[in-house]
N, C-alpha and C positions, 0 to 999 in steps of 0.2 A: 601561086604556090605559097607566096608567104603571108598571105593572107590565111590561107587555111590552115598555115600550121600555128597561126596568132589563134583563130578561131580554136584547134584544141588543145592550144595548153590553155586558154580563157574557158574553157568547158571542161577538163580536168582540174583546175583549181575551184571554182564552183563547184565539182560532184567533190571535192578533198572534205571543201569547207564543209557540204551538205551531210559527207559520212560522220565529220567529227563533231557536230551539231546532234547529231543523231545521238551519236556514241556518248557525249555527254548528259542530254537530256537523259538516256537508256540507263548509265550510268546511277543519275538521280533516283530515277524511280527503281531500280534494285535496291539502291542503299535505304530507301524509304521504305521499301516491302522487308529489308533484311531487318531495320533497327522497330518496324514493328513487328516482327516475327518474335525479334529477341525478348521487347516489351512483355510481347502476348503471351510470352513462356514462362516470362518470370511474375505476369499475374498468377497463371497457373499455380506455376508453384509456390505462391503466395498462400493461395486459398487449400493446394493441399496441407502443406506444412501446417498450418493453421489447426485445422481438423486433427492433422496428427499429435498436436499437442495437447490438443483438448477432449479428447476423444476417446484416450485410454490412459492406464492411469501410471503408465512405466514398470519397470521392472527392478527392485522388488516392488509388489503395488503397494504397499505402505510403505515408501523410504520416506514420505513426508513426515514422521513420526520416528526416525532413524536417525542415526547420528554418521552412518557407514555411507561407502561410495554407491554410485545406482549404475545399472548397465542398461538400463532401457529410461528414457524422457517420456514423460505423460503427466498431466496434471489432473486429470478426471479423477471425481473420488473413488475408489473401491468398491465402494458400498451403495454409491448409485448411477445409474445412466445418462444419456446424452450429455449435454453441455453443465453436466454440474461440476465445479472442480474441489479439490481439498483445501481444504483450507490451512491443513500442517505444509504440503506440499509447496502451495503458494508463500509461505513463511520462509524455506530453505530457500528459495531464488535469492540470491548477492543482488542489491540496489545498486542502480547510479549514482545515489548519494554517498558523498564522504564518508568513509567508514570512523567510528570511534576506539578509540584506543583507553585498554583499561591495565594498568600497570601493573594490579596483583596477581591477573593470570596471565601477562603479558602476551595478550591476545587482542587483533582489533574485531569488530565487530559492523555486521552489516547493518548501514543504516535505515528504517523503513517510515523511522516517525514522521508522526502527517502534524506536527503542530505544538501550541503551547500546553502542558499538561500532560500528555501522550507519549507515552515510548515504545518502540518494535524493535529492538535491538536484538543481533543472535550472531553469535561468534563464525565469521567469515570463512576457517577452518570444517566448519560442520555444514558449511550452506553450500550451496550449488552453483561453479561456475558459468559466464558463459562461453570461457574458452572447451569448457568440458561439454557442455549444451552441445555445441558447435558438433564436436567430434561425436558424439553419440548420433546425433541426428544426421549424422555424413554431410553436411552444407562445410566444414571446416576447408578454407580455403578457398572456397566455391562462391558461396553466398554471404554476407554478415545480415542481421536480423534484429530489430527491435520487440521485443512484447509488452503490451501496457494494461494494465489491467485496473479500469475507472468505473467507481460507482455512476449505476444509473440516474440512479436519483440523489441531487444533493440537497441538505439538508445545512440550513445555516441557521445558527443563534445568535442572534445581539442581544447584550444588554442594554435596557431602555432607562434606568431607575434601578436603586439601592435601599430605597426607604419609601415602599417595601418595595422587592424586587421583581421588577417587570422585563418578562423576556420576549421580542421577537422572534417568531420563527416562520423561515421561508424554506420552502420545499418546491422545487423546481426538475424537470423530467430534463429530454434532452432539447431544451432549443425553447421548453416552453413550460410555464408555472402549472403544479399538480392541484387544481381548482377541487376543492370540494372533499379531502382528501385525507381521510380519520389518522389522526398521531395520537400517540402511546407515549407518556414520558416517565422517567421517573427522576426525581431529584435525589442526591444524596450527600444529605446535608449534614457538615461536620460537628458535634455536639463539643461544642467549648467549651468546658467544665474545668473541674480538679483532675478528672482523671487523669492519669500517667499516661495511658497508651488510649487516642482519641478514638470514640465510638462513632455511629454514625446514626442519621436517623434518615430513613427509605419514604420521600413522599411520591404515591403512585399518582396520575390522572392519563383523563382523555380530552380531546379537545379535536376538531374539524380547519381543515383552511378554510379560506375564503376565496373568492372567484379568482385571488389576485394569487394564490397557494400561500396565501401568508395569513402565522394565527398568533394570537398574542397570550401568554400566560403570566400569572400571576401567584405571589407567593409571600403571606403578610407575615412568613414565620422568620423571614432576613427582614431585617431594616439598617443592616450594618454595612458597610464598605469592607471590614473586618473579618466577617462572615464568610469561610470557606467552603464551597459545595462545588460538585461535580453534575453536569444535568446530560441524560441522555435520551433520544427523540428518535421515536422510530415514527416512519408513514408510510403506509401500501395502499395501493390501489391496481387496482384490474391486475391481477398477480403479482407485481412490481412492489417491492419491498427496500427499503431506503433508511440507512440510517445517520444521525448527525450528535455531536457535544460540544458540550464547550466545559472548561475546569476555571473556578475562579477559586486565588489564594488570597490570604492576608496581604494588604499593600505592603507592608513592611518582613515580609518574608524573603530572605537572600539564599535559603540551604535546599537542597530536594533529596529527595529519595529517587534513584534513577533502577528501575529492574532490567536487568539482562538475563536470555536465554543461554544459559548454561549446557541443557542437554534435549533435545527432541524426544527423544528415544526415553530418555527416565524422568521428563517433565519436570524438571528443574531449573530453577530462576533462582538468580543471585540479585537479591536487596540491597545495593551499594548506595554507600553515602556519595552523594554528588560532587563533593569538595576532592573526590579521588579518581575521578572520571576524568582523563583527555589533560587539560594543563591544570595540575593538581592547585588545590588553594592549601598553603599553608594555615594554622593555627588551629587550635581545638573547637571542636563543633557536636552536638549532640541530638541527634533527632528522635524522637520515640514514635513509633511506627506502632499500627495496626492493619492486617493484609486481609481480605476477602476475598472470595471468589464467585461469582455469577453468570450462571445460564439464562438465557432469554428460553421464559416461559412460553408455550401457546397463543398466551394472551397480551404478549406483548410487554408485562411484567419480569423483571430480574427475580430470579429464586437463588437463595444463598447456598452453595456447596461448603460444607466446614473445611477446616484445613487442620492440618497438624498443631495444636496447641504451641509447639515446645517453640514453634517457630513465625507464628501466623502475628505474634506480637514481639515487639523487643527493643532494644538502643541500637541506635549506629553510631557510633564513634568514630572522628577523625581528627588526627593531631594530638600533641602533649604527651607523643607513646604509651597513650594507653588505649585500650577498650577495644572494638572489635569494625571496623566500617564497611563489612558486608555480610549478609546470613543468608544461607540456602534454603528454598521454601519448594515444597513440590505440590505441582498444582495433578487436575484432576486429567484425563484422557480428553474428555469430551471438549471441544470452543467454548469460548464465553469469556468472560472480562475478567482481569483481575485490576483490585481496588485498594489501593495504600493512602489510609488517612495518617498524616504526621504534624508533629509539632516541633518546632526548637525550642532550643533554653528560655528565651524571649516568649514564651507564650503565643508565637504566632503560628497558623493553623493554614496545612495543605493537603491535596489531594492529588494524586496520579493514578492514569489510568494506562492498561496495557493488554492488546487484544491475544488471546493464546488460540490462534486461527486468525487468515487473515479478515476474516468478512467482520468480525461480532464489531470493530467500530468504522468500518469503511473504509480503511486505506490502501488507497493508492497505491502503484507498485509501478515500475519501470526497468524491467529487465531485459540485458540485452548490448549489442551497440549503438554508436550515434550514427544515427544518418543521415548530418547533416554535411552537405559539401558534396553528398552520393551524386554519379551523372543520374541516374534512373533511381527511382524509389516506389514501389508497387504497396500497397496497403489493403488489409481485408480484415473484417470485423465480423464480430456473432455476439451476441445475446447470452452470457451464461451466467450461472447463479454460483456463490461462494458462500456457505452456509447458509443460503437460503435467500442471502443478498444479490439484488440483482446490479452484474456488473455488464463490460463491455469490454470486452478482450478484443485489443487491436494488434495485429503484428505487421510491421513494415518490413520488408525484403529488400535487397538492393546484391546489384555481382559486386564479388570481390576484385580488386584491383583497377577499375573502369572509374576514373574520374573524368 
């Protein structure tokens, strides 16, 4: 008798052990079919969201060109289909970069510049959150989101020599060098003279990579260190359109001309002296400025847009209470580059360039939050063009509140 009742309590403790072996492995594999269920939804909605942004163009369809709030998110242009986006629309999105602060209209500014030379700045007030993103698109609360929006093709120039000036240039796709592969440049070169307000002089060419996508050019009209010019470098191939620059100043130049978007909507840029941007430089300062503007031709040549005489040349003044250290200049509808050659008191010679849409010089953009430290981060990419530039719009997804 007690034998057999050893026998089952030893064969109820076995079947206890055997159900909760059970029940935990059963356990396992739910939590694994549920955390990839969750995954597989939130690729989902990775790739829809995605499409939804790119796909149509928001409501109103030109607030990219607006200075007012939007009630509907889209980035698609207006004016044409599939994955092509705006280029004004793309300009309103707030950067992750540190915003700048400008005292006269005591306004900061979103920062978008890609580099030395380069400015994309446009008053934080007027651009598009992505607390506000958030809510329009319904994810607020739900989801947070990156969007990154990188040229296809990069495009790098070094300088190799000054006398005369020989430049590298490598053109590289994604992962791998664009062999063979026709670029369009133009240089423009700051004409250092007497003049008051520096002119500029526009050298066109063409030139091919090589197996390695790197092509070398040449230019016996600099042989100065001194020598201020701007060069910019386009290259396409099999549809794929890519563009790059680089800005070289006087070595001894300390002062710049910084432009800020003013108004989307009335295409207006403020030409502020540098010395009053962000932690201001005391002392008087003078730069005499001349402003341009440029469309990329057909052919892969800049065509000059005139501008308002009264304003497209002038001084900036900073310090000593006198003179004026910013001017409002209104530029044309259309993208394209604008082009500020200047001088200081000192005779030394600069250039700055600033894209009005975001594709005409390739910059980069990063709107959105960080994802980094997310437990889960889901990713999906497309192929879309930005005046004609071909980029790669990536958006990263992640839940809210799930570390």
């Amino acid at each position: 008798m007690a034998n057999g009742a050893i026998d089952h309590i030893v064969s109820l403790i076995i079947l206890m052990a055997a159900i909760s072996i059970f029940i935990g492995l059963y356990s396992q594999n739910m939590q694994t079919g549920l955390t990839y269920e969750r995954h597989n939804a939130l690729s989902t909605k990775t790739s829809d969201l995605l499409d939804n942004m790119l796909l149509n163009p928001g409501i109103p369809s030109t607030w990219g060109q607006g200075d007012g709030v939007i009630v509907g998110f889209g980035l698609q242009d207006p004016v044409y289909a599939e994955y092509e986006l705006s280029p004004f629309s793309c300009m309103r999105l707030t950067s992750t970069q540190s915003p700048v602060y400008y005292p006269r209209t005591g306004a900061y500014y979103s920062n978008e510049s890609a580099g030395f030379g380069s400015y994309l700045l446009a008053p934080t007030a007027k651009c598009v959150n992505y607390s506000s993103v958030s809510k329009i698109l319904g994810v607020n609360g739900t989801y947070g989101f990156q969007l990154t929006l990188t040229p296809t093709i990069t495009v790098s120039i070094q300088e190799k020599s000054m006398s005369p000036l020989q430049l590298s240039v490598t053109v590289d796709g994604t992962g791998y060098p664009l062999a063979n592969a026709p670029i369009s440049y133009s240089l423009i070169l700051v004409n250092q003279n007497a003049n008051t307000y520096p002119s500029y002089t526009i050298l066109n060419g063409v030139s091919t990579t090589d197996a390695a996508g790197a092509a070398q050019l040449s230019f016996s009209q600099v042989t100065s260190e001194t020598q201020s010019y701007a060069l910019i470098v386009y290259s396409y191939l099999d549809g794929l359109k890519g563009i790059g620059y680089c800005v070289h100043d006087s070595p001894n130049l300390a002062k710049t001309v910084v432009p800020l978007v003013d108004s989307f909507q009335n295409n207006s840029i403020l030409l502020v002296h540098g010395n009053t941007i962000g932690q201001q430089v005391s002392g008087y300062s003078q730069l005499c400025y001349n402003a341009s503007f440029f469309l990329l031709a057909d052919d892969y040549t800049l065509r000059q847009v005139v501008l308002d005489s009264q304003t497209s040349s002038g001084k900036l003044i900073s310090g000593g209470g006198v003179g004026q250290d910013y001017v409002s200049l209104t530029l044309p509808n259309n993208d394209g580059i604008l082009v500020v050659t200047y001088k200081d008191g000192s005779g030394n010679y600069g250039v700055v360039l600033m894209p009005w849409g975001l594709g005409t010089l390739a910059f980069p953009l990063t709107f959105g939050g960080n994802p980094v430290g997310q437990e889960w981060v889901t990713t999906d990419i497309r192929q879309v063009t930005i005046g004609s530039i071909a980029y790669h719009a990536q958006l990263s997804l992640w839940n809210q509140g799930v570390s």
